[in-house]
GULUMVEX-972366 format. One record per residue (C-alpha): x, y, z. Coordinates in steps of 0.05 Angstrom, whole numbers, plus 5000, padded with zeros to 4 digits. Example, Ala and Ser with C-alpha at 12.3 -4.5 7.8 and 13.67 -1.06 7.14 Angstrom:
<recs>
524649105156 527349795143 
</recs>
This chain:
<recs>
528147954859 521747714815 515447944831 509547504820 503547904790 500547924862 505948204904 509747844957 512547885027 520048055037 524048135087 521748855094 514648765087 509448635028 511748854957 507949024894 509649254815 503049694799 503549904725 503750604708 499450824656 499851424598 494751764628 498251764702 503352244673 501953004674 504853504620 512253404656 512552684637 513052404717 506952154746 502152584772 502452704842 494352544849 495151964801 500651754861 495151604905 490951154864 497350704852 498950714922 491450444927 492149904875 498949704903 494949634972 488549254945 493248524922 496448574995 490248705037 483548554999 485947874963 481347244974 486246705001 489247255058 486847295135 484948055122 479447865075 474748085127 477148755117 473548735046 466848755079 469149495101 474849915114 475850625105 480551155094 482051555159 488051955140 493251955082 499552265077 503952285017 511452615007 514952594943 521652604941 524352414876 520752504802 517851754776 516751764705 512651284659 519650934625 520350694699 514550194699 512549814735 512950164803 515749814855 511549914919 513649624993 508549695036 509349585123 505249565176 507350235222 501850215277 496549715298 490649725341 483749375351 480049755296 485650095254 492950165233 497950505201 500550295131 506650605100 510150585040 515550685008 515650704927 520450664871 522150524794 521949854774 528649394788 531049874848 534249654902 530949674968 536149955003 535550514958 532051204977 524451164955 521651694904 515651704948 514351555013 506751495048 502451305097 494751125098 490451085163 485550565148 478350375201 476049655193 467849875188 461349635187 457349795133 450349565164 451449985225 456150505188 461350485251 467950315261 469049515282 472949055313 478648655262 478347925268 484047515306 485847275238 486147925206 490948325263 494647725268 497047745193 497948545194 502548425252 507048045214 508648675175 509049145232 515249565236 518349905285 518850575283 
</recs>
């Protein structure tokens, strides 16, 4: 499967190629297990935070509750771009659940992630510096991505 520069929704949920860079590797020559969370975050900016989607509300704020991250398999910089599928695993009125699942470029889906993830993210008001309500729009798109667990 091609994917554009942007991501784009599979059967499966929303998937990403985030680049890996030099400096993501550590002295082992796999990517850094900190460096894992920033390109779990750039895979998740395209999918969420881009202008033309329904969750561009969420731009105006949303934090970072919770984040979990288990590695399962080494990913090293000759396996660039990253392939990361990202799901909806829980949704309420002012936050959800996002998991992931991540792999080396060009592998199959079906195949057992290196990495697997999940971020706890609060739609939030920056004014009032509170939690807030999503829009209609904005759960109604995340929903299309929710899995069952």
């Amino acid at each position: 499967m091609e994917i554009p520069e942007d991501g784009c929704r599979t059967d499966r949920g929303y998937l990403v190629k985030v680049p890996v860079r030099w400096s993501d590797m550590d002295v082992f020559q796999h990517i850094n297990h900190a460096r894992m969370v920033t390109l779990i975050e750039e895979a998740r900016i395209p999918w969420l935070f881009f202008d033309d989607r329904p969750t561009a509300s969420l731009r105006d704020g949303c934090v970072v509750v919770d984040m979990h991250v288990k590695y399962q398999a080494q990913l090293r910089h000759d396996q660039s771009p990253i392939e990361v599928l990202m799901y909806v695993e829980k949704l309420r009125s002012v936050d959800f659940i996002v998991g992931y699942e991540v792999r080396p470029a060009g592998a199959d889906l079906d195949s057992k992630p290196a990495v697997v993830a999940s971020t706890h993210l609060a739609s939030f008001d920056i004014e009032t510096q509170r939690p807030s309500r999503m829009t209609d729009e904005a759960r109604a798109y995340l929903r299309e991505f929710l899995r069952e667990q």
